[in-house]
C-alpha positions in Angstrom: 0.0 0.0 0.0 2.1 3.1 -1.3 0.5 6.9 -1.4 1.7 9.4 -2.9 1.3 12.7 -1.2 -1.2 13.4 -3.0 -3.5 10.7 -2.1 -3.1 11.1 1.8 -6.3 12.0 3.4 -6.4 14.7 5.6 -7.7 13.1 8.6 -5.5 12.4 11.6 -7.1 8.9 12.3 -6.8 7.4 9.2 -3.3 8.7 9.0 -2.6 6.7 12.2 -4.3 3.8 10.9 -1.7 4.5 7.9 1.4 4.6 10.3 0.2 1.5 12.2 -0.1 -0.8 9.0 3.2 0.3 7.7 4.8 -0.7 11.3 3.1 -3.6 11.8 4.3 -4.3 8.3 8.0 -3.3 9.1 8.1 -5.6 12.0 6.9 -8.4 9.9 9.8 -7.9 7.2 12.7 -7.4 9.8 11.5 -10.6 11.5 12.0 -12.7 8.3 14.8 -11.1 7.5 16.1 -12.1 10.5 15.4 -15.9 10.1 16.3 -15.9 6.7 20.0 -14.2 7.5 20.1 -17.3 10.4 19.2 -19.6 8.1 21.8 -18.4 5.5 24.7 -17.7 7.6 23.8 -19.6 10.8 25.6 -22.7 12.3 25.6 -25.5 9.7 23.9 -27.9 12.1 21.0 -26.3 12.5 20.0 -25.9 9.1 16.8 -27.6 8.3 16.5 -29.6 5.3 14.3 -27.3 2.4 10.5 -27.8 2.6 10.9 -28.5 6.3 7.3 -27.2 7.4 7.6 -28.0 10.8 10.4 -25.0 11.9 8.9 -24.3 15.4 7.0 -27.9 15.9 9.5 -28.5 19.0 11.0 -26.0 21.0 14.1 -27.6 22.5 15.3 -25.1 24.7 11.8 -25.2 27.1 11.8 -28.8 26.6 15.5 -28.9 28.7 17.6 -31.5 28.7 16.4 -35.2 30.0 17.9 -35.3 33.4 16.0 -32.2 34.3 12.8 -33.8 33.4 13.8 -36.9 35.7 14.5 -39.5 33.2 17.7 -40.6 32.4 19.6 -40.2 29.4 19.8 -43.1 27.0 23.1 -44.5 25.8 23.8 -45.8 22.2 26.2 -48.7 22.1 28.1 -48.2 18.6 30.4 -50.9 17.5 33.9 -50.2 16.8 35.3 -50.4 13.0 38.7 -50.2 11.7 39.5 -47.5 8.9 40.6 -48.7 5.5 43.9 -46.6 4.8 43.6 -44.8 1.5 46.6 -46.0 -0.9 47.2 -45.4 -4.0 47.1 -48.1 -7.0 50.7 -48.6 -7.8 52.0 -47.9 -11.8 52.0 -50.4 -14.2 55.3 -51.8 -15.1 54.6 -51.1 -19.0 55.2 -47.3 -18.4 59.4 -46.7 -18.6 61.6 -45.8 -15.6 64.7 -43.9 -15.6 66.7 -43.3 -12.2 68.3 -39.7 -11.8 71.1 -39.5 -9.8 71.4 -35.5 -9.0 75.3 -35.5 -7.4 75.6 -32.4 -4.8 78.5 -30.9 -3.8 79.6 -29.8 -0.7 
C-alpha cells in the first residue's frame, strides 16, 4: 500500500491507521529477515532440510535437557570399526623408468 502525497487523506485517524499498518508491516519484514540471514549464515547444524514445514513444531530449549525432566539419558552402544587406509594403486610396469642421480657438492 504506497500513497503518494497526493492521495493522503487529511484526517488524523486514518493517517494513524496508515502509520500502524506500515509498522506492523516493518516488523513483519525485519523478523524474516532475520530468520532468513540465520538460516543463511547460521551454524551449519541447525539448518533444516528445504520444505521443512515443521520449523517451530518443537522448542528444544523449554523442553531442557532429560535429566532435568527426571528421566535418564539413553546411551547408544556403537560398535567399533577399523579405517581402511587410502593407498594409491601402484604404476604399471609397462610405463618406462629412468633413475636420476642428482650428485651435490659440498
Amino acid at each position: 500500500m504506497s500513497l503518494s502525497a497526493a492521495q493522503l487523506p487529511d484526517n488524523i485517524d486514518e493517517l494513524k491507521e496508515i502509520v500502524v499498518s506500515y509498522d506492523s508491516e516493518i516488523k513483519l519484514l525485519k523478523e524474516e529477515n532475520r530468520i532468513l540471514k540465520h538460516r543463511l549464515f547460521g551454524r551449519k547444524s541447525e539448518k533444516l532440510p528445504v520444505g521443512s514445514g515443521q520449523l517451530f513444531l518443537f522448542n528444544e530449549a523449554e523442553a531442557g535437557e532429560p535429566e532435568e525432566q527426571g528421566t535418564p539419558a539413553e546411551t547408544i552402544a556403537v560398535p567399533s570399526h577399523e579405517r581402511r587406509r587410502g593407498c594409491r594403486k601402484p604404476l604399471p610396469d609397462s610405463l618406462p623408468r629412468a633413475a636420476v642421480v642428482h650428485d651435490l657438492t659440498e
